[in-house]
N, C-alpha and C positions, 0 to 999 in steps of 0.2 A: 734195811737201815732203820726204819722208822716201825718199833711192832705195834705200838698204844698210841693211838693219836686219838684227842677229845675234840672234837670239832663245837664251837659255839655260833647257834644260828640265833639271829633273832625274829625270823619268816618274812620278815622285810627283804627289801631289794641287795641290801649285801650280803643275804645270804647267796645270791645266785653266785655272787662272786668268791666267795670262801667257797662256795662247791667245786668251782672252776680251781680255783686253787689245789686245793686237796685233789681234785680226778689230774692235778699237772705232774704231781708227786710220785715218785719212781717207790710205787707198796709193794709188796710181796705178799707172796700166798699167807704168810703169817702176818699180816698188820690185820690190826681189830680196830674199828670204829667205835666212838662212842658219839651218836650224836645228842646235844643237851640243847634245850632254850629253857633259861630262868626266867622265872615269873614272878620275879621281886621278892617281897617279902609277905606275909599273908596280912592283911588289914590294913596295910600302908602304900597308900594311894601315892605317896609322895617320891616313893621308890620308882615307878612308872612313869615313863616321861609322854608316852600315848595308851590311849585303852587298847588292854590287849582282848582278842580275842579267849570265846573258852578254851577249855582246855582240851580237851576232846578236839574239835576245830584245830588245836598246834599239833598234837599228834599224830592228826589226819594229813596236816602239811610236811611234816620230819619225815614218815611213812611215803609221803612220796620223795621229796631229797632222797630218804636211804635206798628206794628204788634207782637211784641214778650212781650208786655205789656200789661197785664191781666185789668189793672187800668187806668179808663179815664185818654187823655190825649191830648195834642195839640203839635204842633209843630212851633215855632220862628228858623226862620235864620236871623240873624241884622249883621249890618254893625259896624265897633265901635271895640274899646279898648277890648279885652276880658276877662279879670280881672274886668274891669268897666261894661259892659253890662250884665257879669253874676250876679255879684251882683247888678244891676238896677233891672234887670231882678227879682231876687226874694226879693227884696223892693216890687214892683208893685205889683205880687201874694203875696205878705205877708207868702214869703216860709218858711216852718219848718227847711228844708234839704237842703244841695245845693250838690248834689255828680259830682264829677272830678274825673277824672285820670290827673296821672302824667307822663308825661315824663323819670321821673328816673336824673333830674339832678341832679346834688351833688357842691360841695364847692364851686370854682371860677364860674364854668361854671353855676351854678344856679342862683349867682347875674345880672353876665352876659347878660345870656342871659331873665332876669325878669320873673323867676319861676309862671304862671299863677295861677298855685295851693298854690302856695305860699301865693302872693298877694290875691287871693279870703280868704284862710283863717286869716289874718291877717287884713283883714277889712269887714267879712261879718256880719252881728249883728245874724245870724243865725246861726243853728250847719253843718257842713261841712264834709262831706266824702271823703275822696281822696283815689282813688285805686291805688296803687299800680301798677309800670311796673314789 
């Protein structure tokens, strides 16, 4: 059903749960993974809502998620908007699926502070999964 699915971790705690998600999904021998964590944008701290770790250190954690992935798969870390990179991101694979987690923001504070799951589904041309906090 599903052959390109771009998975978006951020190595936080909903990542655990978007992995759950995606191992729930009925893949086939032919689905490909792409897993991504953006790292904002380069020089701008304001992009960052916590310090992230290096980068190397996020690699090293994707690297283990993709270990827990039955289904070829690769791994991207980009720099950049993460609304806009995730959805580049599955432009380029000509992705089926885009699966996120959310944070759990609600009313004020989701315009606020620019709900990433938001934005990815209200402009990806693809179908969209977002887990739930």
């Amino acid at each position: 059903m599903f052959k390109n699915i771009v998975v978006a971790l951020d190595c936080g705690e909903s990542s655990h749960r978007v992995l759950h998600a995606l191992n729930s999904l009925s893949l086939t021998a032919n689905s490909y993974i792409i897993i991504t964590h953006i790292l904002g944008k380069k020089g701008d701290e304001s992009a960052v809502d916590r310090p992230h770790p290096s980068r190397e250190i996020i690699e090293d954690q994707l690297r283990c998620y993709q270990s827990q992935i039955a289904t070829p798969s690769e791994i991207e870390v980009i720099f950049g908007d993460p609304a806009e990179e995730i959805i580049r991101l599955a432009n380029i694979y000509q992705a089926d699926l885009i699966v996120i987690g959310s944070r759990g923001l609600t009313g004020v504070q989701r315009v606020i502070e620019d709900s990433v799951s938001s934005l990815v589904v209200a402009e990806a041309t693809c179908s969209v999964l977002v887990v739930k906090a």
